[in-house]
DOVORO-244409 format. One record per residue (C-alpha): x, y, z. Coordinates in steps of 0.1 Angstrom, whole numbers, plus 5000, padded with zeros to 4 digits. Each point is the difference from the previous one (the first is absolute). Layout:
% DOVORO-244409
[node [X,Y,Z]]
...
This chain:
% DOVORO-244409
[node [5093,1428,6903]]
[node [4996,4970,5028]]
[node [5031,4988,5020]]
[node [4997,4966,4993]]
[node [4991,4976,5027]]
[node [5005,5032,5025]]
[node [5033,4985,5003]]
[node [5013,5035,5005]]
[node [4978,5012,5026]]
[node [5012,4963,5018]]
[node [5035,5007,4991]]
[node [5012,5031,5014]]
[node [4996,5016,5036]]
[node [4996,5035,4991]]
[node [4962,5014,4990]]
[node [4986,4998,4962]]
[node [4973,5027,4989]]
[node [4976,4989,4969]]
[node [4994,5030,4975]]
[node [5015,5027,5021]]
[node [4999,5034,4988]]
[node [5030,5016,4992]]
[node [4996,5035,5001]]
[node [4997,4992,5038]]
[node [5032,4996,5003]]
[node [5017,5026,4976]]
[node [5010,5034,5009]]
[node [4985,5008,4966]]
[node [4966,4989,5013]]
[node [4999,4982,4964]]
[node [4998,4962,4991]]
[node [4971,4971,4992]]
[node [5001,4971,5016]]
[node [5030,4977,5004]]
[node [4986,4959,4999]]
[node [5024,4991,5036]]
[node [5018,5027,5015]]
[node [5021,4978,5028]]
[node [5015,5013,5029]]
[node [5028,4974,5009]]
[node [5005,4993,5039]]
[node [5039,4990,4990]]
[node [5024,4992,4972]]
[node [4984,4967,4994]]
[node [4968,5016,4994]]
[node [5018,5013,4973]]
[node [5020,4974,4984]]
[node [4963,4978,4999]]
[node [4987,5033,4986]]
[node [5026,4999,4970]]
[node [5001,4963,4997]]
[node [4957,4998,5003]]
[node [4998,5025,4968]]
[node [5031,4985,4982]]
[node [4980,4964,5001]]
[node [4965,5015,4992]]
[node [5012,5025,4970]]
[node [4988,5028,5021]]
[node [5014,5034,5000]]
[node [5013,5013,5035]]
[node [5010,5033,5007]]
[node [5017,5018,5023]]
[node [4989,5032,5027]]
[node [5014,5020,5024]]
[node [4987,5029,5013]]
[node [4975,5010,4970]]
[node [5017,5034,4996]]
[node [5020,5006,4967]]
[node [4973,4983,4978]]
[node [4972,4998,4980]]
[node [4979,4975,4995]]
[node [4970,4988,4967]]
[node [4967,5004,5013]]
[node [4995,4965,4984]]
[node [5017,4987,5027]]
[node [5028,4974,5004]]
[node [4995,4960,4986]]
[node [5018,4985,5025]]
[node [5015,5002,5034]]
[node [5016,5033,5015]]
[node [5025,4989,5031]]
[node [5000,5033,5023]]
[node [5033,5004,5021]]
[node [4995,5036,5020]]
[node [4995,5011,5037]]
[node [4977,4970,5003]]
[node [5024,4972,5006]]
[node [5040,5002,4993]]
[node [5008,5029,5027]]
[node [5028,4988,5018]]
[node [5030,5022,5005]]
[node [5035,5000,5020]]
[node [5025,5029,5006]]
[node [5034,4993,5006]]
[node [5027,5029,5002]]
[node [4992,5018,4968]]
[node [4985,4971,4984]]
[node [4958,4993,4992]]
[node [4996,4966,4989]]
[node [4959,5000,4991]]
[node [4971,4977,4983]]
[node [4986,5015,4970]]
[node [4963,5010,5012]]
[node [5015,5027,5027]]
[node [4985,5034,4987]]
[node [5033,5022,4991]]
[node [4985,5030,5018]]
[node [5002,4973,5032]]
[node [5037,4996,4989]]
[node [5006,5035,5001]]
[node [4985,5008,5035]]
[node [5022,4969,5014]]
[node [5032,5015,4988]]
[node [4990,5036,5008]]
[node [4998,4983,5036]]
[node [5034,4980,4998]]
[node [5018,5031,4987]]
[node [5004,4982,4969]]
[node [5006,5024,4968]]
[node [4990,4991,4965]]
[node [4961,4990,4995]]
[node [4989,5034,5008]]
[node [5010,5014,4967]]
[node [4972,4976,4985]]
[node [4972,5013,5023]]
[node [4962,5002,4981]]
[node [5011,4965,4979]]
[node [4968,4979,5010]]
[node [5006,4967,4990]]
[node [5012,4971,5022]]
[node [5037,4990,5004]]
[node [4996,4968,4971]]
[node [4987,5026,4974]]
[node [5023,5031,5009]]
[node [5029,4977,4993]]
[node [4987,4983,4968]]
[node [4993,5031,4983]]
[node [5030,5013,5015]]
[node [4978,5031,5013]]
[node [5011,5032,5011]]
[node [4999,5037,4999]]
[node [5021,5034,4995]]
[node [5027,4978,4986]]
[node [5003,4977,5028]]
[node [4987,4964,4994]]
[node [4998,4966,5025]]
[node [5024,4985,4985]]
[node [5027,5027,5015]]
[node [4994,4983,5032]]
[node [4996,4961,4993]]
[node [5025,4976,5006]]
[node [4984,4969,4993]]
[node [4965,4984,4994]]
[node [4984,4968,5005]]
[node [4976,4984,4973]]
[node [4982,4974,4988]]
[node [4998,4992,4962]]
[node [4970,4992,4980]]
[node [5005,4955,5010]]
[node [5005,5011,5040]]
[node [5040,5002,5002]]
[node [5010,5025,5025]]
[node [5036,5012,4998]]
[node [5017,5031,5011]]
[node [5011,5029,4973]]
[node [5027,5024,5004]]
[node [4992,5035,4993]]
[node [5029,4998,4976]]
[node [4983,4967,4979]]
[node [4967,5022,4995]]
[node [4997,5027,4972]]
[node [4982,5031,5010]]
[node [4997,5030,4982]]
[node [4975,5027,4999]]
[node [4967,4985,5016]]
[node [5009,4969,4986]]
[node [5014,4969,5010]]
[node [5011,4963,4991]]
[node [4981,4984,5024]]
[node [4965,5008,4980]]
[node [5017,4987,4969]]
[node [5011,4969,5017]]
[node [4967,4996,5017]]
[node [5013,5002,5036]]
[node [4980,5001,5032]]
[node [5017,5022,5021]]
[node [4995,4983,5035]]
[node [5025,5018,5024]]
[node [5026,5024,4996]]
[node [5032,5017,5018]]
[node [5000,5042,5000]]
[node [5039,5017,5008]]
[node [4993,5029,5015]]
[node [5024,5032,5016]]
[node [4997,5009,5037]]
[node [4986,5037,5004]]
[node [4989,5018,5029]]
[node [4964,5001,5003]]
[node [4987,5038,4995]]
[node [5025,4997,4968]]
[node [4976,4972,4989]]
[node [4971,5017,5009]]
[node [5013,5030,4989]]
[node [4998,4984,4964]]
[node [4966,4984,5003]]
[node [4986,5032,5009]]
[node [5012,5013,4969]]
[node [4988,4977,4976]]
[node [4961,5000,5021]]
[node [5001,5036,4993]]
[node [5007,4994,4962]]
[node [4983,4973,4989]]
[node [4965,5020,5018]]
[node [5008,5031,4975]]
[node [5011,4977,4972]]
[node [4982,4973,4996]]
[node [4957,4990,5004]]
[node [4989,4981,5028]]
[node [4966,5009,5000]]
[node [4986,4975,4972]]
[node [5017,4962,4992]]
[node [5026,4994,4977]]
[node [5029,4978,4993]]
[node [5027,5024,5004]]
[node [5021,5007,4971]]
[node [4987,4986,4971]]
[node [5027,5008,4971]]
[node [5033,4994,5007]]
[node [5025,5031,4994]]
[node [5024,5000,4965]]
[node [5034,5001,5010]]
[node [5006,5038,5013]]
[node [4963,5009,4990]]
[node [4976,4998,5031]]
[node [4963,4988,4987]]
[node [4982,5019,5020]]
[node [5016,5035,4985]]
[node [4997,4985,4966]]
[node [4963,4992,5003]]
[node [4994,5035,5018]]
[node [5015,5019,4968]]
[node [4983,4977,4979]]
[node [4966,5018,5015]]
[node [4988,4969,5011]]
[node [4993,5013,5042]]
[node [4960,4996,5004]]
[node [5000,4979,4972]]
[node [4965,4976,5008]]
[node [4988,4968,4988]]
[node [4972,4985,5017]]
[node [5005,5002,5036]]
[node [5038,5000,4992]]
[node [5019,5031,4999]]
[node [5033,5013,4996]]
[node [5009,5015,5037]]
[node [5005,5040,5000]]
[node [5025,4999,5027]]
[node [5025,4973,4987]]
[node [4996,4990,4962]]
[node [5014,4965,5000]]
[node [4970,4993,5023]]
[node [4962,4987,4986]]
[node [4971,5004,5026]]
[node [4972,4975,5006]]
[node [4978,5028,5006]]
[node [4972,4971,5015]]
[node [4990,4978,4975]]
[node [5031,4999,4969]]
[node [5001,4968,4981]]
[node [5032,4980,4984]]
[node [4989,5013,4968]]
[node [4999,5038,5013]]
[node [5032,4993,5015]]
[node [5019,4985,4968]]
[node [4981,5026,4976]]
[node [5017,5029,5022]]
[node [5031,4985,5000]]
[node [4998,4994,4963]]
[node [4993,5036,4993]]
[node [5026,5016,5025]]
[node [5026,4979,4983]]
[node [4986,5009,4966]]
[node [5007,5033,5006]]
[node [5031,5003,5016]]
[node [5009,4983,4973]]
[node [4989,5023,4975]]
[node [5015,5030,5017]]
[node [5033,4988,5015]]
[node [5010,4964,4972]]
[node [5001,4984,5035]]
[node [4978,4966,5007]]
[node [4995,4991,5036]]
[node [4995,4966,5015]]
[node [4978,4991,5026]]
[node [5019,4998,5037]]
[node [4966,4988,5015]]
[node [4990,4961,4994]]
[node [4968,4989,4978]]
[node [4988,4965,5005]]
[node [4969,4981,4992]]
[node [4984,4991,4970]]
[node [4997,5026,4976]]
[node [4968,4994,4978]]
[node [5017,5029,4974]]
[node [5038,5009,4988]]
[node [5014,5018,5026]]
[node [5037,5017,4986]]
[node [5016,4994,5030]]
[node [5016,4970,5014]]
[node [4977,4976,5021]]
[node [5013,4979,5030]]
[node [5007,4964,4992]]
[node [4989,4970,5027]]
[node [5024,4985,5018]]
């Protein structure tokens, strides 16, 4: 795919890479290559972004952080705009308030309100992703999520129109949110949090270090969860009692330590990946009448039916 005239590459201030690799940037370490991954400079880099593919009939796509997904080795036709630690960091504190840009790391987040005594962020510790995709999939962890602490957002919609939302005019529910269905841009948002005294913080963040090193794998990639859990029934018990633990595919593999994890033991493909996860909900189902969905993100194209849902351009 050309960008015709370069116009693109004259339009915008941020930096354009041709044919970039995906898996580069995933936490899966999965992914072909994406025609124009663009990493915008500002907002305006993004509204010529949107407006550029609008008036070519090119597909553009959305990025944060590259955790939380998974990616067709066939790549991406179109253009990929990243917002992560790479540009869109800015943050202010003011009393118990974090107002921050989208790209700030939440692990970033968390060490600034551990030092600022602020309570509520903590209690989400080992969530990779950037602030822009935490929010839009409304991520979280031992029934705690982002949006318990957001007061308000900033975005941009799909023709460049920024406005503000109230936390009260988005709908979130379990890793899921309106903004993804509207096609928002999360650009900035506002975090409530509690005062706490420091070692109470700390305290809390120790805890959840300690657990998520027994608990969960961080020796190999993955995307983190990958099914989402049914109501009261947690995915990772139902796919442990459905004897799927050491289940392998490929290079992809069903973690040992935490079920609801798959492993890129070095060199797992898309197709490993979605054959695994087509045979762990195949048999969950068969054992327990339950059908999981995918909590993790697939995007790309997809050069055979896939039975789960695919990410739509913006």
């Amino acid at each position: 795919m050309k960008l015709r005239d370069k116009s693109l590459l004259n339009l915008i201030k941020g930096k354009i890479y041709k044919d970039y690799e995906i898996k580069n940037i995933t936490t899966f370490k999965i992914g072909g290559k994406v025609d124009y991954l663009v990493i915008p400079e500002d907002y305006e880099d993004i509204r010529l972004t949107l407006r550029f593919g609008r008036d070519n009939n090119i597909p553009v796509y959305l990025m944060g952080n590259g955790s939380n997904l998974l990616v067709s080795d066939s790549g991406i036709k179109g253009i990929i705009i990243r917002i992560s630690k790479e540009n869109f960091i800015k943050k202010e504190i003011k009393n118990n308030f974090i107002k921050s840009e989208s790209g700030v790391p939440l692990y970033e987040l968390i060490s600034i309100s551990l030092k600022n005594e602020l309570s509520g962020l903590e209690y989400l510790h080992g969530i990779p992703g950037a602030l822009g995709g935490v929010i839009a999939m409304n991520a979280g962890t031992d029934g705690c999520s982002i949006s318990d602490f957001l007061k308000e957002i900033k975005v941009m919609n799909n023709f460049g129109e920024i406005f503000i939302l109230p936390k009260e005019e988005i709908d979130f529910s379990y890793r899921k949110s309106s903004i993804l269905e509207k096609k928002l841009i999360v650009l900035e948002a506002l975090l409530e949090l509690k005062k706490s005294k420091r070692e109470n913080i700390f305290s809390t963040l120790k805890s959840k270090v300690r657990k998520r090193r027994l608990t969960q794998p961080l020796t190999f990639p993955t995307a983190g969860c990958v099914f989402k859990n049914e109501g009261e029934n947690k995915a990772g018990f139902l796919i442990e009692k459905a004897g799927c633990k050491g289940l392998r595919i490929g290079d992809a593999e069903v973690s040992t330590i935490h079920a609801n994890f798959i492993l890129n033991r070095g060199n797992a493909t898309f197709k490993d990946i979605i054959s695994l996860m087509k045979m762990v909900r195949e048999r969950v189902y068969e054992k327990f009448n339950i059908i999981l969905n995918p909590e993790i993100i697939i995007m790309g194209e997809i050069e055979e039916e896939v039975p789960f849902k695919i990410l739509e351009p913006w």
